[in-house]
C-alpha positions in Angstrom: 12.7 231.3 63.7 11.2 231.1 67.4 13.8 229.5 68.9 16.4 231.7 67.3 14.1 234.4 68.8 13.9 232.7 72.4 17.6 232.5 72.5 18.0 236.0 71.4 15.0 236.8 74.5 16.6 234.2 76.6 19.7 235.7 76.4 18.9 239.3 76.8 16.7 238.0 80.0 19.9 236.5 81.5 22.3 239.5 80.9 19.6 241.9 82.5 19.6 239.4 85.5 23.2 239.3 85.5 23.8 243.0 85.6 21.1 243.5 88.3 22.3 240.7 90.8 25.9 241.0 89.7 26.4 242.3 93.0 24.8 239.5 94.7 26.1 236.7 92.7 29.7 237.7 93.1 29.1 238.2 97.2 27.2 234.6 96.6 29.6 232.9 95.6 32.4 234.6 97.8 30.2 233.0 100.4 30.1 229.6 99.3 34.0 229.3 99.1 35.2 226.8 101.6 36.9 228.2 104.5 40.7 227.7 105.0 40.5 224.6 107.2 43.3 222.0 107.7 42.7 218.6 108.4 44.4 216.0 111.2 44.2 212.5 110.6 42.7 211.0 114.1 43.3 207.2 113.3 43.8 204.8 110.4 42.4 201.2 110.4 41.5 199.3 107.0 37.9 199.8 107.8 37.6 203.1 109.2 39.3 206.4 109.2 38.9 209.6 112.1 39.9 213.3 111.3 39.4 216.5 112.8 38.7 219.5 110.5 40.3 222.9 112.4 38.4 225.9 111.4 40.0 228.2 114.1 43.8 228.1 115.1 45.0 229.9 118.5 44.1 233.9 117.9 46.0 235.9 120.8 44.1 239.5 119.4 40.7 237.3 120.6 42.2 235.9 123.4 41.4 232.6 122.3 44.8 230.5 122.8 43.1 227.3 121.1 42.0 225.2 118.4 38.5 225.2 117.2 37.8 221.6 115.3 35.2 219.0 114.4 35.9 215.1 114.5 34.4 213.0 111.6 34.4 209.0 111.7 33.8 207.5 108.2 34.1 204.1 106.4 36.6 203.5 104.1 35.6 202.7 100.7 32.0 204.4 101.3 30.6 207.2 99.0 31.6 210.7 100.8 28.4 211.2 102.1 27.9 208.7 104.0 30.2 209.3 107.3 29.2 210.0 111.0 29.9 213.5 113.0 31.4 212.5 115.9 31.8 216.4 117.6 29.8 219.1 115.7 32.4 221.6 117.6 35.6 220.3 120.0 38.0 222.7 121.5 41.7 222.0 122.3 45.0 222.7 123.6 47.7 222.6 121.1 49.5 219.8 123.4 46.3 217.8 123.1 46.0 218.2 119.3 49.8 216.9 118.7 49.3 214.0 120.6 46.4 213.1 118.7 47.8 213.5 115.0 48.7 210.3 113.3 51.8 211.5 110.8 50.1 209.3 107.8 48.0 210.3 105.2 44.3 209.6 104.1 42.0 210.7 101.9 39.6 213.2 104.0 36.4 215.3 103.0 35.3 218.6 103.6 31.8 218.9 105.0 29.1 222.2 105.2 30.0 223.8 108.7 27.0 224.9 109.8 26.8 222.4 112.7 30.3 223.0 113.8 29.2 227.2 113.4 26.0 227.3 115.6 27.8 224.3 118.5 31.1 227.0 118.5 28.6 230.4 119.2 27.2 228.4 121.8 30.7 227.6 123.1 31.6 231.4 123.1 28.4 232.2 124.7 29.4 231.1 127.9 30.9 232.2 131.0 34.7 232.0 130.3 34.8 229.1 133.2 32.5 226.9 131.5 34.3 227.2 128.4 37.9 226.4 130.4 36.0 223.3 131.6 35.0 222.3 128.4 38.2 222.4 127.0 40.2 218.9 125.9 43.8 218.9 127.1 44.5 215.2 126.7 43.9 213.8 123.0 40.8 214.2 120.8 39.7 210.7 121.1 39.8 210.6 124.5 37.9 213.7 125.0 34.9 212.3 122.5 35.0 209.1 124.9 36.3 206.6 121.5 39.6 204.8 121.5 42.1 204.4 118.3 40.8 200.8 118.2 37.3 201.0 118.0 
């Protein structure tokens, strides 16, 4: 009889919960949702793999004529959390990011963005020369200083 009675309670408890944060549940989990990102596989070895995640493609409206990415180094055959971030925020020129795609497949993770969020404000921040400067033009591996062979 009391646990027929806690359920009933229990249950009553969660609706009323429910219909007061409905609001804020639904907008919760709206948040969590993934962004639309795309992935570029970086380079391929039997060991180790490199990807950049793109967040932000060229936007002419925000005068920003580039790609906004991060670059993730992980070992093959390792649990998905385990992996190394090897740029929190890069920014490139669509010539640069072609000549750094591979055109193979790999399996690739998708990790919380919160570094890559904070590293591109701080990037937008700045004086529109130091963000020019900053800017990789020749391949994404070269720009983070690490070769396809390492």
């Amino acid at each position: 009889m009391a646990s027929a009675w806690m359920r009933t309670g229990l249950g009553a408890a969660l609706a009323a919960v429910a219909a007061l944060l409905g609001g804020t549940v639904l907008a919760h989990a709206e948040a969590a949702r993934p962004p639309a990102v795309s992935t570029v596989i970086l380079s391929l070895s039997p060991r180790t793999i490199r990807w950049a995640t793109i967040y932000k493609v060229p936007d002419p409206a925000d005068h920003d004529p580039y790609y906004h990415l991060e670059v993730i180094e992980k070992e093959r055959h390792t649990p998905p959390w385990q992996f190394k971030r090897l740029a929190a925020h890069l920014v490139v020129t669509a010539a640069a990011l072609d000549r750094s795609r591979l055109r193979r497949k790999a399996k690739t993770y998708f990790y919380k963005d919160i570094e890559f969020r904070i590293a591109d404000k701080a990037w937008r921040q700045q004086s529109p020369a130091q963000r020019e400067a900053m800017v990789c033009r020749t391949a994404i591996l070269e720009c983070i200083g690490r070769s396809d062979s390492e």
